[in-house]
C-alpha positions as CSV (number, residue, x, y, z in Angstrom):
1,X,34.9,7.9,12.3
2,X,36.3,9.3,9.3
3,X,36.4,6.3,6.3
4,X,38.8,5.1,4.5
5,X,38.8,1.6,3.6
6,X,36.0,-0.5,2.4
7,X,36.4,-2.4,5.7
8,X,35.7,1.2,7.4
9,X,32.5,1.2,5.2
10,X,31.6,-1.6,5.8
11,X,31.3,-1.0,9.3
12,X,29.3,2.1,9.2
13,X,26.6,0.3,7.0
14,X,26.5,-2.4,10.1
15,X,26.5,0.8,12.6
16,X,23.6,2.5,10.4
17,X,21.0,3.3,12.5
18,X,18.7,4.1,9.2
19,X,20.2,0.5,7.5
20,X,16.7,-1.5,8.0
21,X,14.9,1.2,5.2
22,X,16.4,-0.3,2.2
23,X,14.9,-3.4,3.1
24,X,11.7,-1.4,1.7
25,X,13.3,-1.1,-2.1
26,X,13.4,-3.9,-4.7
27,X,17.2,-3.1,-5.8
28,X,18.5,-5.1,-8.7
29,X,21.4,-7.3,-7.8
30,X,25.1,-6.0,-8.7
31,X,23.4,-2.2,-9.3
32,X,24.8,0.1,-7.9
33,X,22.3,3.2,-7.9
34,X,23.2,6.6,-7.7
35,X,20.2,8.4,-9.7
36,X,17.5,8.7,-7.2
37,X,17.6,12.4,-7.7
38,X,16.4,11.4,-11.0
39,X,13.9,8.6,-10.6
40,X,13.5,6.6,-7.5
41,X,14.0,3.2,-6.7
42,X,10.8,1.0,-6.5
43,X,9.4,0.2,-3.2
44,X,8.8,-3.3,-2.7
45,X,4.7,-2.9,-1.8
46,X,4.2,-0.9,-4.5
47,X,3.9,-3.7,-7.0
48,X,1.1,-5.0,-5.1
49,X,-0.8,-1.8,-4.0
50,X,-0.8,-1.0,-7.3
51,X,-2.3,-4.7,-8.7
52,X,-4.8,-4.3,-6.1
53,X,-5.9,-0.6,-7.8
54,X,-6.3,-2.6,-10.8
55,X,-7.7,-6.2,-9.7
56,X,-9.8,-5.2,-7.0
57,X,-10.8,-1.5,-7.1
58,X,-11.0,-1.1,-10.8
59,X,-11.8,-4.6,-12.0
60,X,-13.7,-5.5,-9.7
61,X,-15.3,-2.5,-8.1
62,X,-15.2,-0.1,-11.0
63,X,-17.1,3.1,-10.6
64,X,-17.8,2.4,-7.3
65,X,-14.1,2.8,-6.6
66,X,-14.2,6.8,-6.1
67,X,-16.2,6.4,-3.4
68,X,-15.0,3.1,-1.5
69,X,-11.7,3.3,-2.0
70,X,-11.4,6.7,-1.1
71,X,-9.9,7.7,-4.8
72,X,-11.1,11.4,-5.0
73,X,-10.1,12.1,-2.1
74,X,-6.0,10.7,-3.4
75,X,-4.7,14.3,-4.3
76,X,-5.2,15.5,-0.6
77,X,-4.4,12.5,1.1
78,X,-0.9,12.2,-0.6
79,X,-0.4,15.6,-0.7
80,X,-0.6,15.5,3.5
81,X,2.1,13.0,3.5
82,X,3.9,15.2,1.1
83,X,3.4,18.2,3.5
84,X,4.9,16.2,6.6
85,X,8.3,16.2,4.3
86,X,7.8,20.2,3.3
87,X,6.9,22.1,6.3
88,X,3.4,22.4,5.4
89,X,0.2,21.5,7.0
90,X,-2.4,19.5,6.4
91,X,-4.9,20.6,3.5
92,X,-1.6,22.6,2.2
93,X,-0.6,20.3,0.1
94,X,-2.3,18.7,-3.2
95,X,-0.4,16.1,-5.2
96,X,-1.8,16.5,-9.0
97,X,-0.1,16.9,-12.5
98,X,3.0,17.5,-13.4
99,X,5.7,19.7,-11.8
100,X,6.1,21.8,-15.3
101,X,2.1,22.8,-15.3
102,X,2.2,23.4,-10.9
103,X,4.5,25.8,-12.1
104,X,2.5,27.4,-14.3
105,X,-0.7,27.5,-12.0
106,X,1.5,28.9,-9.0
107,X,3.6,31.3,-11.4
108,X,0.1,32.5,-12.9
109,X,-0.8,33.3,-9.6
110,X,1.3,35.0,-8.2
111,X,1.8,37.2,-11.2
112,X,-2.0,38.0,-10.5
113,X,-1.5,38.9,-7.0
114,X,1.8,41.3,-8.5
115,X,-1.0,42.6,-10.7
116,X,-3.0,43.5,-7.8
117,X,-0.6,45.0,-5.6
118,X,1.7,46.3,-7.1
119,X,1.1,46.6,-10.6
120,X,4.5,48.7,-11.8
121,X,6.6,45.6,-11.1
122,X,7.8,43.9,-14.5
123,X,10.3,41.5,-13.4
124,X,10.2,37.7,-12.9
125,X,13.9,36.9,-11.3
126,X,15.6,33.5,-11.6
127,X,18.7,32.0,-11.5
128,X,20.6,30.9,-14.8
129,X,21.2,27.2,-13.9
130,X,17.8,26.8,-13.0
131,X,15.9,23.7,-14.4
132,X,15.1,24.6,-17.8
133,X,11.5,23.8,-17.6
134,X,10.8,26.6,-15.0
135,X,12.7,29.0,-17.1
136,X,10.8,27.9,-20.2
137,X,7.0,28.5,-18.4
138,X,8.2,31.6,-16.9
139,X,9.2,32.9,-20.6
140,X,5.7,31.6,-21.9
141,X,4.2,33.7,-19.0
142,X,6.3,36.9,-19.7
143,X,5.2,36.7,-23.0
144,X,1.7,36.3,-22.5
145,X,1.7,38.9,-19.0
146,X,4.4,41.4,-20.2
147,X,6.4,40.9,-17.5
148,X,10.7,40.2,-18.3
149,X,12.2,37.3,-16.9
150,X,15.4,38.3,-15.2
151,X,18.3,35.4,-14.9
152,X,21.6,35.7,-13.0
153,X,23.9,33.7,-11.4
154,X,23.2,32.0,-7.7
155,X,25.7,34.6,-6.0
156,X,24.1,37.7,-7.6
157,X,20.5,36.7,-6.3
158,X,20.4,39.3,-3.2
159,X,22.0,42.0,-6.0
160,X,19.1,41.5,-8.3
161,X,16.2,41.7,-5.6
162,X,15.6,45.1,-6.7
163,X,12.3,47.5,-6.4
164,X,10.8,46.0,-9.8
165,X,10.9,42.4,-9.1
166,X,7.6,40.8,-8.8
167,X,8.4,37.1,-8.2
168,X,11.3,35.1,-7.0
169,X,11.3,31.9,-8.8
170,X,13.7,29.6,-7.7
171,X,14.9,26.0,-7.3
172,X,16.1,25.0,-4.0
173,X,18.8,22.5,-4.7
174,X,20.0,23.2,-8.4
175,X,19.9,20.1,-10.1
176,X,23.2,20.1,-12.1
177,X,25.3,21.6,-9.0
178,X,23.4,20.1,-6.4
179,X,24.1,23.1,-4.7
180,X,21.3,24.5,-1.9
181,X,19.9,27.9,-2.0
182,X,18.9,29.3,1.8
183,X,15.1,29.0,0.9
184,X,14.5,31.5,4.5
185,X,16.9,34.1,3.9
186,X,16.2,34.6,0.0
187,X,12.3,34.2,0.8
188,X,13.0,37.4,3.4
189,X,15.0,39.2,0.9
190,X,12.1,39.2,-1.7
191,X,9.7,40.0,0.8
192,X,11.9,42.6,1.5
193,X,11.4,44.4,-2.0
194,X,7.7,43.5,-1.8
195,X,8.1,40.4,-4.5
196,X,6.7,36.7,-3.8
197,X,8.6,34.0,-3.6
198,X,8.3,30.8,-5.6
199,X,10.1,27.3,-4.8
200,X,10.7,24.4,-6.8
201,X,11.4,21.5,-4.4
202,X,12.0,18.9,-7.2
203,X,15.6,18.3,-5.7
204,X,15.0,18.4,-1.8
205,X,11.3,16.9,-0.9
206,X,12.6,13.9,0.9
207,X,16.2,14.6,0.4
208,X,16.9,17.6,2.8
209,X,14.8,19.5,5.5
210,X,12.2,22.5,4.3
211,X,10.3,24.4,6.3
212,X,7.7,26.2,3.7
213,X,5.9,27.8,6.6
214,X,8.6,28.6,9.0
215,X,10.3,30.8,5.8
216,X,6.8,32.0,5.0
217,X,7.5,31.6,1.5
218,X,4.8,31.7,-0.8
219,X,4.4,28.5,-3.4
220,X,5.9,25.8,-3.8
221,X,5.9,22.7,-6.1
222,X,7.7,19.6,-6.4
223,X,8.1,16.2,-8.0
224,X,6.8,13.1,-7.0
225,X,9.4,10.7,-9.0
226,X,12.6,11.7,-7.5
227,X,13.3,11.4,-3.8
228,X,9.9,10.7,-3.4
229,X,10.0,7.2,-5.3
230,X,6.4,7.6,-6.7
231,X,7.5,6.1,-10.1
232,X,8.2,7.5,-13.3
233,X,5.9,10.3,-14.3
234,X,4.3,10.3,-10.8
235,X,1.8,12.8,-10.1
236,X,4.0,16.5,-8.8
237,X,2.7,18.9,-5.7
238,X,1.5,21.9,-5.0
239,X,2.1,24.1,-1.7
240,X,0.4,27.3,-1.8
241,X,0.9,29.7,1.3
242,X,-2.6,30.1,2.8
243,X,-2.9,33.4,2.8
244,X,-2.9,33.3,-0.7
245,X,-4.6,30.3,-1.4
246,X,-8.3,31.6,-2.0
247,X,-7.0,35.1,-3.8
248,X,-6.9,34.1,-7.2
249,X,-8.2,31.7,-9.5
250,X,-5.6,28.9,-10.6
251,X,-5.7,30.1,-14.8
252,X,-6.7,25.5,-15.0
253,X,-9.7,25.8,-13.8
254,X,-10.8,22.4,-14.3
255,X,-13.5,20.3,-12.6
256,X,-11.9,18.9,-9.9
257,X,-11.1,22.2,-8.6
258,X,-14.4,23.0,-8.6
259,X,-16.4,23.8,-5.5
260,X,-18.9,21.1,-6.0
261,X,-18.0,19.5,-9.3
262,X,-20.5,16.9,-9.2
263,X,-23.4,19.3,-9.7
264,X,-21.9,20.1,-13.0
265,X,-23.0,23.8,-13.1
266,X,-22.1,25.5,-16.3
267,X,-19.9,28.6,-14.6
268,X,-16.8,28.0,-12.3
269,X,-16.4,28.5,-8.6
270,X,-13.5,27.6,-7.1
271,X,-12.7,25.2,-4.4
272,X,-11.9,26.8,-1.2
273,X,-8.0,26.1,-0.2
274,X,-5.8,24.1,-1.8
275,X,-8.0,21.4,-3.6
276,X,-8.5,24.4,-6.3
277,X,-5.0,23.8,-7.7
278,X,-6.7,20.5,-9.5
279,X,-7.4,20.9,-12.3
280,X,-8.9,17.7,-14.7
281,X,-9.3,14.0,-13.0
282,X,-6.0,12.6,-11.6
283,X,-4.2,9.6,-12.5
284,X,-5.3,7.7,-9.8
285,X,-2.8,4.1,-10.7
286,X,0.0,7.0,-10.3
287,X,-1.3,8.1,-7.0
288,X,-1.6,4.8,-5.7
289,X,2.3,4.3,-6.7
290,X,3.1,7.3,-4.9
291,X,1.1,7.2,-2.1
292,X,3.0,3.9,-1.2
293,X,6.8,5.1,-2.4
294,X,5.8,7.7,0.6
295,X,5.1,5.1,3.3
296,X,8.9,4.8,3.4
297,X,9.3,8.0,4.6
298,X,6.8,7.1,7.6
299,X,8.8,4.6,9.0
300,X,12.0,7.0,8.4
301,X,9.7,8.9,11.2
302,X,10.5,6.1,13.8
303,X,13.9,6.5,13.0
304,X,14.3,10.1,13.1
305,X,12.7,11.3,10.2
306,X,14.6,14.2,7.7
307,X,16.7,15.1,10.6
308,X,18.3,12.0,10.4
309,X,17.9,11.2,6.8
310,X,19.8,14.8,6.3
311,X,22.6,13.3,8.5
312,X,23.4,10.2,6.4
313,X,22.9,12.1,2.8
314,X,25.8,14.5,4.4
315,X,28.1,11.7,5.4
316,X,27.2,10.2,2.4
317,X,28.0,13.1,-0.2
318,X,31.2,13.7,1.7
319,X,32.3,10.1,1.4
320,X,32.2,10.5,-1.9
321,X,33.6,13.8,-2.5
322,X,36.6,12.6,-0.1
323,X,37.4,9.3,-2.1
324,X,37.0,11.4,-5.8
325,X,39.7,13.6,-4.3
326,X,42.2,11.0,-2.7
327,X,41.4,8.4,-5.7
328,X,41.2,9.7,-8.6
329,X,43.6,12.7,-8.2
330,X,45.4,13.1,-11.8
331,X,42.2,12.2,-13.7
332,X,41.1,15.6,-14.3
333,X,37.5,15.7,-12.4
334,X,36.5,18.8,-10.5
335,X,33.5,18.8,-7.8
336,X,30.9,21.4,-8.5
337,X,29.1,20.4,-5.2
338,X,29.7,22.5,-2.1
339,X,31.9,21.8,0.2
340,X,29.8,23.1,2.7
341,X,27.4,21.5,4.6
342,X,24.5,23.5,4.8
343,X,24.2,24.7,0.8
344,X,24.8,20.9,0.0
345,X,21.7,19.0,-1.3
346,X,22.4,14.9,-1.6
347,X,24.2,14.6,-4.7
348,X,28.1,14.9,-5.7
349,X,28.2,16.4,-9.3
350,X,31.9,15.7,-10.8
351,X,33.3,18.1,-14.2
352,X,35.3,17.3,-16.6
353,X,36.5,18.8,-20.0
354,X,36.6,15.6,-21.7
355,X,34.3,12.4,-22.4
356,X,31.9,13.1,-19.3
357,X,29.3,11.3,-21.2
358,X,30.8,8.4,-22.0
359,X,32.7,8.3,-18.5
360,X,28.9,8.0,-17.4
361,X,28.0,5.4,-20.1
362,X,30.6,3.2,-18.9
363,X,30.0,3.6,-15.4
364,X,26.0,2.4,-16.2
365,X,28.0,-0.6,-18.3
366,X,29.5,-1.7,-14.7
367,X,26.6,-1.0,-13.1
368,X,26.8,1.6,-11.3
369,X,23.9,4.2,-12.7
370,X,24.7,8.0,-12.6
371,X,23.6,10.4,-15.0
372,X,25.2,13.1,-17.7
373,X,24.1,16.9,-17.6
374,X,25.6,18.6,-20.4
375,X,27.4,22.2,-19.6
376,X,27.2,25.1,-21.9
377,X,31.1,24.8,-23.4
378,X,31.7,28.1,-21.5
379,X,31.4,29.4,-17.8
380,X,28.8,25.7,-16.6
381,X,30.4,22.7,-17.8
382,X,29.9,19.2,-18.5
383,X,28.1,17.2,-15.4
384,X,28.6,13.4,-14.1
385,X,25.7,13.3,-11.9
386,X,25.3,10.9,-9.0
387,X,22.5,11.4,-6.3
388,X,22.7,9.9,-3.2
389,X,19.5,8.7,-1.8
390,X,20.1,7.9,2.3
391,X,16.5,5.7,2.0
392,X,18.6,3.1,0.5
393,X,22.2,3.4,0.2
394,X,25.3,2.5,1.8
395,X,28.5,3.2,2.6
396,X,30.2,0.4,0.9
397,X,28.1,1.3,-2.0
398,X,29.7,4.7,-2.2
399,X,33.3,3.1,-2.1
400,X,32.9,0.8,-4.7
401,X,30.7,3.3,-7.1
402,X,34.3,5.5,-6.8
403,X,36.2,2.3,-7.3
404,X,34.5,1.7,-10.3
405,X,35.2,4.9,-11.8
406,X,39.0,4.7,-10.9
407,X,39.2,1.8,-12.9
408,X,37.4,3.5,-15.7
409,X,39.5,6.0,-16.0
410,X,43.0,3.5,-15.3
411,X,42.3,1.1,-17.7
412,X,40.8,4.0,-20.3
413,X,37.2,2.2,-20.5
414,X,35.5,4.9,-21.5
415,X,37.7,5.7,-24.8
416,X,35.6,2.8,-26.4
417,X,33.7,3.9,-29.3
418,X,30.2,2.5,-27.7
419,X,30.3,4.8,-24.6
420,X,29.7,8.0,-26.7
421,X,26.6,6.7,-29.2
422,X,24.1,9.8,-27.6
423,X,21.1,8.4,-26.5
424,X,17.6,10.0,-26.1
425,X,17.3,10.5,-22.6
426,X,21.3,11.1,-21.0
């Protein structure tokens, strides 16, 4: 059934077999929210998981708590739910930090095994539209390891993966586009050319299907406040392939990856496996959050897990994408999203040459919650970004987020003077 109508929509949401997971999410009433890709919803247990952290575990407990309720063992525990979503195994994954310093424990890393192997290789390869903050650790690393970071467009990837590439660093689903990179193929290609290959999975754990093992790719990190609906600032991941895990020192060698850091010796020996990618004590309120925003993908299991989670975001995005083009033809958006299926993460990202921000501020006035990505004035242009988060949307939600912006743009809301006051965070 191809929609059309709200009626049609309103259907499919009846028909959804995945409809009884947004029972899990405390949504505001008359919100409409399409920036999951952003920062998740909030589960409805979390509230009280987390109050019991506090009440019972810290204030009543207190020290006791890392023992009896399990809370130094939180970074491997969330990270094996994390590695259910991933491809990964368990004792593969650690949650810890933030995604920004993963990547510079993973990219350190790998640079030393480069060093080892090969050492003539000088070049760190990435794509231009990647998220800024992988670009920027990589530059700090170039500087600091004398390697050249390397950027080019998504389409000249394969062209670049030449003899003197050391690492692949890429981001699976590019978070302006929302455009998927085939994480397999462009794994094999750097393998081909002896380089490793890095992932960022902030835009696609718990929105799309990976397989880190099945590409053998080599590490991988993510976010925990997306997709993942661990809460603002929750605790990032860590994958690292296994046959690198116990190479190399992590350059963060903190106590808690530490082989036994509760006899406090005064030199450093790693943790074996993953559990040396810690680095100082976690945030363990944080964990807590997103231990429980990852419950929701357990019962998504019962329903068919990310096979059928991948199904709706599809149907989902192209809803969108269709009623953009039939409604609001004449209003001068483009779609920088594919239009094919399988390089499509699960969000619609709309141009325009004019007032995208303030399109966007008007939209969040309404209620419906997108976000602005601002272009370069040149060959990447201005963003409206809306992700599309299958956990807890609908159909009918869809239709009237696009109805909204129609009447935006007919009635000229977004000309108001308000709309284009820049704030901090866009």
């Amino acid at each position: 059934m191809t929609p059309h109508t709200l009626s049609d929509c309103q259907v499919l949401d009846q028909h959804d077999p995945l409809r009884s997971l947004r029972d899990l999410f405390q949504l505001p009433e008359g919100v409409i929210y399409l920036d999951g890709n952003s920062l998740g919803v909030l589960p409805k247990e979390t509230p009280a998981r987390v109050a019991q952290a506090v009440a019972q575990e810290w204030g009543n407990d207190l020290i006791k708590s890392w023992n009896t309720a399990g809370w130094f063992q939180m970074p491997l525990k969330v990270g094996n739910k994390i590695a259910r979503l991933i491809g990964a195994k368990d004792h593969e994954v650690v949650a810890a930090d933030s995604t920004s310093i993963n990547l510079f424990k993973v990219l350190s890393a790998a640079l030393s095994i480069a060093k080892a192997d090969q050492p003539e290789k000088n070049i760190i390869l990435s794509e231009r539209t990647n998220f800024p903050t992988d670009l920027y650790i990589a530059e700090a690393l170039c500087k600091e390891r004398g390697y050249q970071l390397k950027l080019v467009e998504a389409e000249e990837l394969h062209a670049a993966l030449q003899e003197n590439v050391a690492v692949l660093m890429l981001t699976h689903v590019n978070y302006r586009t929302g455009a998927m990179l085939n994480l397999k193929d462009l794994t094999a290609a750097a393998h081909a050319v002896g380089a490793l290959a890095i992932w960022d999975l902030a835009h696609s754990a718990g929105a799309v299907p990976v397989d880190l093992n099945g590409a053998s790719a080599d590490f991988a990190v993510g976010c925990g406040y997306k997709y993942l609906n661990g809460g603002p600032g929750a605790p990032a991941f860590v994958w690292v392939n296994p046959k690198h895990t116990n190479r190399f020192w992590q350059p963060l060698s903190g106590w808690w990856g530490h082989a036994a850091p509760f006899e406090f010796t005064p030199d450093y020996q790693p943790a074996a496996g993953i559990a040396r990618y810690q680095c100082g004590t976690q945030a363990i309120l944080s964990l807590t959050a997103l231990d429980t925003g990852l419950d929701a993908f357990l019962e998504a299991e019962k329903l068919g897990g990310m096979t059928a989670l991948r199904q709706k975001s599809l149907a989902l995005t192209s809803l969108f994408m269709q009623l953009v083009k039939t409604q609001l033809a004449g209003h001068g958006f483009g779609i920088a999203t594919p239009e094919k299926l399988e390089i499509r993460g699960s969000q619609v990202s709309l141009t325009r040459t004019e007032g995208a921000y303030a399109i966007v501020q008007a939209l969040i006035a309404r209620g419906v919650i997108g976000d602005f990505r601002a272009g370069d004035g040149k060959q990447h242009p201005d963003i409206l970004r809306f992700g599309l988060t299958p956990l807890y949307l609908g159909y009918a939600d869809v239709w009237h987020a696009v109805r909204h912006l129609r009447e935006v743009m007919e009635t000229q809301e977004w000309q108001q003077e308000r709309f284009s006051q820049k704030q901090a965070v866009t």
